[in-house]
FIVEXDREN-828553 format. One record per residue (C-alpha): residue number from 1; residue in one letter; x negated, y, z negated. Coordinates in steps of 0.05 Angstrom, whole numbers. Each point is the difference from the previous one (the first is absolute). Example, Ala and Ser with C-alpha at 12.3 -4.5 7.8 and 13.67 -1.06 7.14 Angstrom:
REM residues 2
1 a -246 -90 -156 $
2 s -27 69 13 $
***
This chain:
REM residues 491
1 x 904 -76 1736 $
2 x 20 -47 -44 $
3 x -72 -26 -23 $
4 x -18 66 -11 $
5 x 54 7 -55 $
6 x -11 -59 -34 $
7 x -78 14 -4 $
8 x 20 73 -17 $
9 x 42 -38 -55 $
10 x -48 -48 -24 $
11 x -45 68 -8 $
12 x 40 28 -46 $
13 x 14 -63 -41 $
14 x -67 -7 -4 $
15 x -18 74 -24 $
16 x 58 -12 -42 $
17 x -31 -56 -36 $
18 x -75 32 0 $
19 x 34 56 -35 $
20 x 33 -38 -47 $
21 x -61 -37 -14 $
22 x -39 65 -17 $
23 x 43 25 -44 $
24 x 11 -60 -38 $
25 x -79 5 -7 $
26 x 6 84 -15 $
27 x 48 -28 -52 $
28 x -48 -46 -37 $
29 x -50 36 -2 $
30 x 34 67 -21 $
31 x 30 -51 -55 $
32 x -74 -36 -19 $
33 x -26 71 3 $
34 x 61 25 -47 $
35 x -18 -63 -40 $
36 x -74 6 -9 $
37 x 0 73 -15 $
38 x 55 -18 -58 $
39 x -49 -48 -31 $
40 x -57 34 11 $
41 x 34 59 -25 $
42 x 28 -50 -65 $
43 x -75 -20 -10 $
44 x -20 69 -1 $
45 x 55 9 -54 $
46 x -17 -53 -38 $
47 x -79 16 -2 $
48 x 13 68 -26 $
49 x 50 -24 -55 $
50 x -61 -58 -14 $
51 x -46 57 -15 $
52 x 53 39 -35 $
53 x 12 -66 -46 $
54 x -77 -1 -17 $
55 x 8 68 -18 $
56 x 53 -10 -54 $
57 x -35 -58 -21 $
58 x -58 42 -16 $
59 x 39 62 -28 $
60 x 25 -49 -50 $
61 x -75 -24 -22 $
62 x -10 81 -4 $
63 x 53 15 -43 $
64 x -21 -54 -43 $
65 x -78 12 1 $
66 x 27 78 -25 $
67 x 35 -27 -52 $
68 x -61 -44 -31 $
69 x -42 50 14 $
70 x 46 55 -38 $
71 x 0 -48 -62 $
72 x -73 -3 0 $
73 x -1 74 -1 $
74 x 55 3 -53 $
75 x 24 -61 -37 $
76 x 66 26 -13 $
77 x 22 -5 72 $
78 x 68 -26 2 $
79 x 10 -27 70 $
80 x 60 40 17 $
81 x 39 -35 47 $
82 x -36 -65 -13 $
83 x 36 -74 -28 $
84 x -42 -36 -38 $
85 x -11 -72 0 $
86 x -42 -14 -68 $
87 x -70 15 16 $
88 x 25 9 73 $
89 x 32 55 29 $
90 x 46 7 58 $
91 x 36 63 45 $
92 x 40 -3 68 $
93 x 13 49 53 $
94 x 68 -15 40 $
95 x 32 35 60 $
96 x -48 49 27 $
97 x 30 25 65 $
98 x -47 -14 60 $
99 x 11 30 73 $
100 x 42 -43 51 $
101 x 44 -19 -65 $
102 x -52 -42 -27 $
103 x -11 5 -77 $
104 x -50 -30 -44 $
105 x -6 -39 -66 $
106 x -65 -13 -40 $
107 x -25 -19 -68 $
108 x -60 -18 -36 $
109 x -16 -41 -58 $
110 x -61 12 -44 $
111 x -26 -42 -48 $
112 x -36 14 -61 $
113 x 27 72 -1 $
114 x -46 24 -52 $
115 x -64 -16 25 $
116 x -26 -60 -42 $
117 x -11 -49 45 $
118 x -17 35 61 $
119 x 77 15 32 $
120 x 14 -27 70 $
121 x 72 27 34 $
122 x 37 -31 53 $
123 x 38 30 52 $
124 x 67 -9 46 $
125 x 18 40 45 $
126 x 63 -19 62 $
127 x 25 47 45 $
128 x 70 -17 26 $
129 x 11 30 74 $
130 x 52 29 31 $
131 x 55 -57 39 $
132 x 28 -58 -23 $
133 x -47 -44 44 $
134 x -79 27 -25 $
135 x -28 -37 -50 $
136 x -22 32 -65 $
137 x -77 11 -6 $
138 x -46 -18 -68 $
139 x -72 10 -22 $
140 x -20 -15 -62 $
141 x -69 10 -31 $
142 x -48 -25 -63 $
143 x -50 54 -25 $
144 x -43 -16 -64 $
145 x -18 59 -33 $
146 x -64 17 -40 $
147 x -40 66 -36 $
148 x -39 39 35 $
149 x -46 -8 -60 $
150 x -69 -16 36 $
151 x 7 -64 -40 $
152 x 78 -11 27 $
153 x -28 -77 11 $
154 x -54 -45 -8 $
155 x -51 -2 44 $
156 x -10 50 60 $
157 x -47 9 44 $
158 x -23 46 64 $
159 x -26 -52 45 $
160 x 4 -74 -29 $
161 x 16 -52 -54 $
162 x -26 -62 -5 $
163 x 15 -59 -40 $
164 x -57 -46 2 $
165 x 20 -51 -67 $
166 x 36 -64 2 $
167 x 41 18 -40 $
168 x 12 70 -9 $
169 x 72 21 -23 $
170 x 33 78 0 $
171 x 53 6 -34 $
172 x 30 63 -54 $
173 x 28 15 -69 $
174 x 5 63 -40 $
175 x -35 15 -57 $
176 x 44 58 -23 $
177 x 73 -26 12 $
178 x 29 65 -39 $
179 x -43 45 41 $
180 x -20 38 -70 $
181 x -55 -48 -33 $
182 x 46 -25 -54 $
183 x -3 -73 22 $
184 x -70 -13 33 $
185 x 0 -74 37 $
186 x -58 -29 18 $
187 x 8 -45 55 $
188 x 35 -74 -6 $
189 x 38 -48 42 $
190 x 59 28 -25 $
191 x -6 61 16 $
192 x -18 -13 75 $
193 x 33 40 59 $
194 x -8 -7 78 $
195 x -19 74 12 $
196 x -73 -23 12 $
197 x -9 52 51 $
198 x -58 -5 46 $
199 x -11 59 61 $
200 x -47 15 49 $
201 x 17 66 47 $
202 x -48 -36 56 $
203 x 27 -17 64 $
204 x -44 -52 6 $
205 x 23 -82 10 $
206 x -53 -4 -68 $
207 x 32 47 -37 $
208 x 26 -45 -52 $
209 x -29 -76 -7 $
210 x 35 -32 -42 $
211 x -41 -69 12 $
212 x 22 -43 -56 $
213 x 20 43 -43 $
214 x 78 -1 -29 $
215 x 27 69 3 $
216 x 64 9 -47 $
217 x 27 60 32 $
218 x -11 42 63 $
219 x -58 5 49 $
220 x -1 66 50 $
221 x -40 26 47 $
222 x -2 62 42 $
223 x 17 -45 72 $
224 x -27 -70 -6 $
225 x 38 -61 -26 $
226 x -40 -27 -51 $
227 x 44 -71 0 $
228 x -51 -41 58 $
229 x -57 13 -50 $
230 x 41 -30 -59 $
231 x -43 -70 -7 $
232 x 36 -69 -10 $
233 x 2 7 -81 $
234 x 16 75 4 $
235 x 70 35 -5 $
236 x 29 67 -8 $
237 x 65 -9 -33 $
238 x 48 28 -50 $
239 x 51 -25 -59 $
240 x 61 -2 54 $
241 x -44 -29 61 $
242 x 38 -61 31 $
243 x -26 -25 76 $
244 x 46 0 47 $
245 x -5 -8 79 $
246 x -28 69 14 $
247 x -62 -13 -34 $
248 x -52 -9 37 $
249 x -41 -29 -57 $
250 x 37 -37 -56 $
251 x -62 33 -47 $
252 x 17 85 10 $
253 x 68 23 -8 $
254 x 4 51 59 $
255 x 35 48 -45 $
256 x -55 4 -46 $
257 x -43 24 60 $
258 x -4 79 18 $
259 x -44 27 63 $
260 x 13 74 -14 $
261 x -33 1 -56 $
262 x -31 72 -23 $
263 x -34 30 -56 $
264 x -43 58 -13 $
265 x -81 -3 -22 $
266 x -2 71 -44 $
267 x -69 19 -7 $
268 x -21 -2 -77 $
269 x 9 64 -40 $
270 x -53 -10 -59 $
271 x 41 36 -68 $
272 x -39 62 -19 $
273 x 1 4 -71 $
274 x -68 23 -31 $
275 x -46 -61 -22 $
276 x -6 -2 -69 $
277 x -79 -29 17 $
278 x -35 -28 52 $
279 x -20 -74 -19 $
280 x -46 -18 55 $
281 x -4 -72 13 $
282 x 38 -43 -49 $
283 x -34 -54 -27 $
284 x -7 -6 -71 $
285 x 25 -71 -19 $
286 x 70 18 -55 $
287 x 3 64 26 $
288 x 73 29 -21 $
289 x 35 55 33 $
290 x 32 46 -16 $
291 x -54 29 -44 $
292 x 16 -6 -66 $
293 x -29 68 -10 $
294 x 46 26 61 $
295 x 59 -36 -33 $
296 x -11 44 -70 $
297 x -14 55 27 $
298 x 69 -1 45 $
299 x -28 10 72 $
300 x 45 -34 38 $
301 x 36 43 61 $
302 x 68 9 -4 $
303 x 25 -59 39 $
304 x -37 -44 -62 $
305 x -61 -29 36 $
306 x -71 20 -21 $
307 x -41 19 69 $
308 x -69 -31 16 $
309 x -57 15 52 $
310 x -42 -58 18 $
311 x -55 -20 54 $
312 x 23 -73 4 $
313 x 19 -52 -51 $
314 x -47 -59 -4 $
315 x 27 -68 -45 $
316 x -46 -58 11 $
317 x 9 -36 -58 $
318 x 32 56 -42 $
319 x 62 30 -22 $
320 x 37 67 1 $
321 x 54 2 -40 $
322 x 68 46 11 $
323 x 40 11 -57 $
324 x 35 69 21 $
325 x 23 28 66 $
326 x -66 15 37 $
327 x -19 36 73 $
328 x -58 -16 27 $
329 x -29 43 62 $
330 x -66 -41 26 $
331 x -43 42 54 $
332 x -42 -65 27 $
333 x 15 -6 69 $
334 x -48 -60 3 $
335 x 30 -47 -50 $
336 x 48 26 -48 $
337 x 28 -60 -41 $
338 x -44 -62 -13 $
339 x 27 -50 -56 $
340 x -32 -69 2 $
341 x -38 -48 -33 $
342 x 30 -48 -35 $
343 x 30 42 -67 $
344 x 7 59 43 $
345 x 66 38 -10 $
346 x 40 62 -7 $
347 x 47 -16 -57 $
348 x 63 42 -3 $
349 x 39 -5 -62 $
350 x 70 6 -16 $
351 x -1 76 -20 $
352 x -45 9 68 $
353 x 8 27 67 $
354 x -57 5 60 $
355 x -3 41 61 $
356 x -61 -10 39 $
357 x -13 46 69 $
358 x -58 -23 31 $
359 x -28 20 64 $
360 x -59 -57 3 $
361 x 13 -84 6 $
362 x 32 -28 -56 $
363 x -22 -76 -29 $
364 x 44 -39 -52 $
365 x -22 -62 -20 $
366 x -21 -42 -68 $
367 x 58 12 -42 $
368 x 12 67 50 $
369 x 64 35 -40 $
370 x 24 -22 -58 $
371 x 82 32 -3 $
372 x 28 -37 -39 $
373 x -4 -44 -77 $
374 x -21 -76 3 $
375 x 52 -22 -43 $
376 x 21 -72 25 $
377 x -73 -43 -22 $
378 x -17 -6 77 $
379 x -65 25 14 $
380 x 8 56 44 $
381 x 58 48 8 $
382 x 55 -27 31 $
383 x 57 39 40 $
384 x 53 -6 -51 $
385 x -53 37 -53 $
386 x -19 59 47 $
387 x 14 76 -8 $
388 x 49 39 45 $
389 x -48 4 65 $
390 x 13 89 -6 $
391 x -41 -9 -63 $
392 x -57 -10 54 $
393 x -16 49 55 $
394 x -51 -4 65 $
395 x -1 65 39 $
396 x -44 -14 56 $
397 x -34 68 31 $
398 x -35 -10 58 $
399 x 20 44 51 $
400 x -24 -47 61 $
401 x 34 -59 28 $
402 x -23 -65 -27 $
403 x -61 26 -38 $
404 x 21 -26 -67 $
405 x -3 -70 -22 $
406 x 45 -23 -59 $
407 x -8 -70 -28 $
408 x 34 -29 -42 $
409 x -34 -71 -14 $
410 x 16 -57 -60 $
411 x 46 -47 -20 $
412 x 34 45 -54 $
413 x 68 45 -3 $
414 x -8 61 27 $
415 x 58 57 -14 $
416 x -13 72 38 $
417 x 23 39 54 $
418 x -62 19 51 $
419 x 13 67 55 $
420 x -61 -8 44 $
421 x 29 30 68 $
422 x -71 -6 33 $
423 x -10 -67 -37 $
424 x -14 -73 23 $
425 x 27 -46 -70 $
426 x -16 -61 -3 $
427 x 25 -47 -53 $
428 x -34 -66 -12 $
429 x 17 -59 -53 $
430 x 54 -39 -22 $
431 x 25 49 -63 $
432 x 66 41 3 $
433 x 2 76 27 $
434 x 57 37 -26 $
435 x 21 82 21 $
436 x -13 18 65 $
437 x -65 17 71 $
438 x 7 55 46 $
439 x -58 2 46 $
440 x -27 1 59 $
441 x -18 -86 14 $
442 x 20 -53 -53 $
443 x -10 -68 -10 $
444 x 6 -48 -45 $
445 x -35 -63 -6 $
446 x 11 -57 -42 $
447 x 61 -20 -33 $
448 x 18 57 -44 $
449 x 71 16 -12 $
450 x 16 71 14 $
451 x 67 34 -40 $
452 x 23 63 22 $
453 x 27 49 -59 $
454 x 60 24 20 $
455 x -4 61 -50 $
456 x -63 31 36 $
457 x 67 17 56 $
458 x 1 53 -61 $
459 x -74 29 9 $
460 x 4 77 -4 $
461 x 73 5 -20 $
462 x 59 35 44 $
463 x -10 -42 65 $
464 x 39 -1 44 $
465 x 30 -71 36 $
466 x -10 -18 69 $
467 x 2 -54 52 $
468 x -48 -49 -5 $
469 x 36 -56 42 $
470 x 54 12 45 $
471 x 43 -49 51 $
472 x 58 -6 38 $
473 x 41 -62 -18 $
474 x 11 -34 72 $
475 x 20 -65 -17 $
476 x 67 -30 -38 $
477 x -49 -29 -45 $
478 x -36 53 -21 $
479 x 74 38 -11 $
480 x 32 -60 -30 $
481 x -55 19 -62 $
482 x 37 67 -16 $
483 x 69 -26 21 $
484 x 28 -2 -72 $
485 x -24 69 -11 $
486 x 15 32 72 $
487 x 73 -15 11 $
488 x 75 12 -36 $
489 x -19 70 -35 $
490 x 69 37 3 $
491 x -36 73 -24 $
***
C-alpha cells in the first residue's frame, strides 16, 4: 500500500510539472503571437502612413505645378498663401489631422517661380504617429518641371539617340531671356545653362547613347538607364553635380538621369491659309521671297507671313534668299529639300522668318542655312552670330514611320527647330546646331556642339508645365542639398 501512494504521488508531481511546462509554453507563444501580430500590425501602420507621406509629398508638387501653371495663364497671379524667397517661392501645410491621432506636415519649395529657367520644386512631407514611442515618417521628392511645348527640350526622339562624335557636347541657353523679343541673345559661353535636355520615350537599353559625348543637363528615357552606355570621355552632368559614394560612375550625376521619360509625337497640321502662288521647284540662283510684288501689293495673311506652294526646293550651288516671314508648303514626297554644292544656301536675314513642311527627304549641306550675320571676320558663321533658331522652321510630313530622311551635313552653324515625327535626322560635321529635333531616330556624328534654346519651352504660347524628371530623395545626401531650404519655416 504504501508504494502505491508514493507512485500515485510521484504521478501527480509529475502531471503537475508537465502541466506547468505547457502552460509556460501556451504562455510564450500566446505572448510571441501577441508580439508578432503588434509588429506586424505596427508595420502595417507604418506602410500605410509611408504611402500617405508620398502622397503629401506629391500634393505639394500639385499645388505648386497649379500655381505656375495659373501664372502662365495669367501673369498677374499672386500666389495667395505663398512666401516668397526672391526668385523662389515657398508654402507649408502644418497639422492636418490623420486617423489613429496621426497628423501630417508638408511643404514644397519651388524654384524659379516664374518660369524662366525651367522651375524644379522640392517636397517634404513627415507624418508624426500616434504614441510617444513611433517614429515620425518623411519622404521627400525632386521633380524638374518643363513645357509641354513639343519643343519643352532639346532633342527627343521615339526610338533612339545616338551620339557618334568625339566630342560632341549638349548643353542650353536662351535666346529670349525676357520672353518678349526685346533682348535677343545669340548664343555665348556666358550665357550657358545645364538644361541640355536630351529624351528618348524607348524602353530600349539604346535608347540614349551618349558615347563620348558631354551632356550638360539631363538624359531620360522611357525605362532604360542610359548611364552603362556613357563612354570613358562622356558625362551627363549639371552646374551643382558633385560625386559622392552613390555614384556608380564618377562621370553621370544620377540625378540628372530620368527613366520615365514621356512626350507626345502630334502628327503635323499643315496651316491652311490660301497660297498666294504656286512656285514649283525653287531654283533660281538670288531668288528673294517674299515677292516683292506680294510685299506691295499687301498679301500677307493675317498672322504676317506670305504663303507659298512648291514641288521641292532644289539649291546646288544657289541661293534663296528670305527677307520677310515666309511659309512654304512643298508637295514632293520624293525629295523635298536639296541644298548643296559648295555656295549652296538658304539665307535668312534679320527681318526673315522660314517655315518649311515637307513630306519628302530633306538634304542640307554646302553652306545649308544661313540664320544668322557673319559679323566677327571668321569665315563662316559662327554660333555667337546666328539668328534665334524659331526664325527657322522644318515641319516634317510624312505620315509613315521612318520614311523621311533629314540631313543636316557641313561644318557650319546651324540655328532651326526641325518636327519630323516620322523622321530619321541625322546631323553630320563639326559646326554648332542651335534650337531644337523632334523625330523619330537621331544621331549625330562628329563633334558638333548642340545648344538647346530654352525659349522654344515658349513655342505656341499658354503651355502649360509639367514633370519632366521626377525622384524621391532616399539618401541624406541627396537631402542634405535642400537642407537650408527644407527646415526652420515657422509659417
Amino acid at each position: 500500500m504504501k508504494t502505491n501512494l508514493r507512485r500515485s504521488s510521484s504521478q501527480r508531481g509529475s502531471l503537475l510539472i508537465v502541466a506547468m511546462l505547457l502552460s509556460a509554453v501556451i504562455g510564450i507563444s500566446v505572448a510571441s503571437y501577441i508580439q508578432l501580430t503588434r509588429t506586424a500590425l505596427n508595420i502595417s501602420n507604418r506602410s500605410l502612413y509611408n504611402n500617405a507621406a508620398i502622397n503629401y509629398a506629391e500634393q505639394g508638387i500639385e499645388e505648386a505645378m497649379y500655381g505656375i501653371n495659373q501664372m502662365v495663364a495669367d501673369s498677374s497671379y499672386e500666389w495667395p498663401h505663398w512666401n516668397r524667397d526672391g526668385l523662389n517661392i515657398r508654402r507649408r501645410w502644418r497639422g492636418v489631422d490623420l486617423s489613429q491621432n496621426a497628423t501630417a506636415d508638408y511643404r514644397v519649395y519651388l524654384y524659379n517661380f516664374s518660369g524662366t529657367p525651367a522651375p524644379k520644386a522640392v517636397a517634404r512631407a513627415r507624418i508624426t504617429l500616434g504614441g510617444s514611442n513611433s517614429a515620425p515618417i518623411e519622404k521627400w521628392i525632386e521633380v524638374q518641371l518643363a513645357k509641354t511645348s513639343k519643343f519643352s527640350n532639346g532633342l527627343v526622339a521615339k526610338n533612339s539617340i545616338v551620339f557618334n562624335g568625339n566630342n560632341a557636347m549638349v548643353d542650353s541657353w536662351n535666346s529670349d531671356p525676357n520672353g518678349n523679343s526685346s533682348v535677343i541673345h545669340p548664343y555665348l559661353p556666358a550665357y550657358r545653362n545645364d538644361n541640355g535636355s536630351v529624351g528618348s520615350i524607348s524602353v530600349s537599353s539604346s535608347a540614349v547613347l551618349v558615347k563620348n559625348a558631354d551632356v550638360w543637363g539631363f538624359v531620360a528615357t522611357g525605362g532604360a538607364d542610359p548611364t552603362s552606355f556613357v563612354g570613358a570621355n562622356g558625362s551627363i552632368l549639371g552646374s551643382g553635380s558633385t560625386a559622392d559614394a552613390t555614384w556608380t560612375n564618377s562621370s553621370v550625376d544620377p540625378s540628372r538621369i530620368s527613366t520615365n521619360f514621356s512626350a507626345t509625337f502630334d502628327a503635323v497640321v499643315t496651316p491652311t491659309p490660301a497660297a498666294i502662288t504656286n512656285l514649283g521647284t525653287l531654283n533660281t540662283d538670288g531668288q528673294e521671297l517674299p515677292q516683292a510684288a506680294d510685299v506691295a501689293a499687301g498679301r500677307a495673311a493675317s498672322d504676317g507671313y506670305y504663303y507659298y506652294d512648291g514641288n521641292n526646293i532644289n539649291l546646288v550651288n544657289k541661293v534663296l534668299i528670305i527677307t520677310g516671314k515666309v511659309v512654304l508648303r512643298l508637295s514632293n514626297t520624293g525629295t523635298s529639300v536639296n541644298v548643296g554644292g559648295g555656295s549652296g544656301e538658304i539665307r535668312i536675314g534679320t527681318t526673315g522668318a522660314l517655315s518649311i513642311y515637307a513630306p519628302g527627304a530633306v538634304s542640307m549641306s554646302g553652306k545649308g542655312i544661313s540664320n544668322g550675320v557673319e559679323s566677327n571676320g571668321t569665315a563662316g558663321l559662327q554660333a555667337e552670330e546666328l539668328g534665334q533658331p524659331i526664325k527657322f522652321q522644318i515641319w516634317g510630313t510624312a505620315v509613315s514611320p521612318a520614311t523621311q530622311a533629314i540631313d543636316v551635313k557641313g561644318n557650319g552653324a546651324f540655328s532651326g527647330l526641325v518636327y519630323a515625327p516620322q523622321g530619321t535626322v541625322s546631323v553630320v560635321g563639326n559646326g554648332a546646331v542651335c534650337g531644337s529635333i523632334v523625330a523619330n531616330n537621331i544621331t549625330l556624328t562628329g563633334n558638333a556642339e548642340f545648344h538647346y534654346d530654352e525659349s522654344l519651352s515658349n513655342f505656341g504660347g499658354g503651355n502649360p508645365f509639367r514633370v519632366s524628371v521626377w525622384r524621391e530623395l532616399t539618401s541624406a545626401s541627396d537631402r542634405a542639398a535642400y537642407s537650408s531650404v527644407m527646415t526652420g519655416w515657422t509659417f
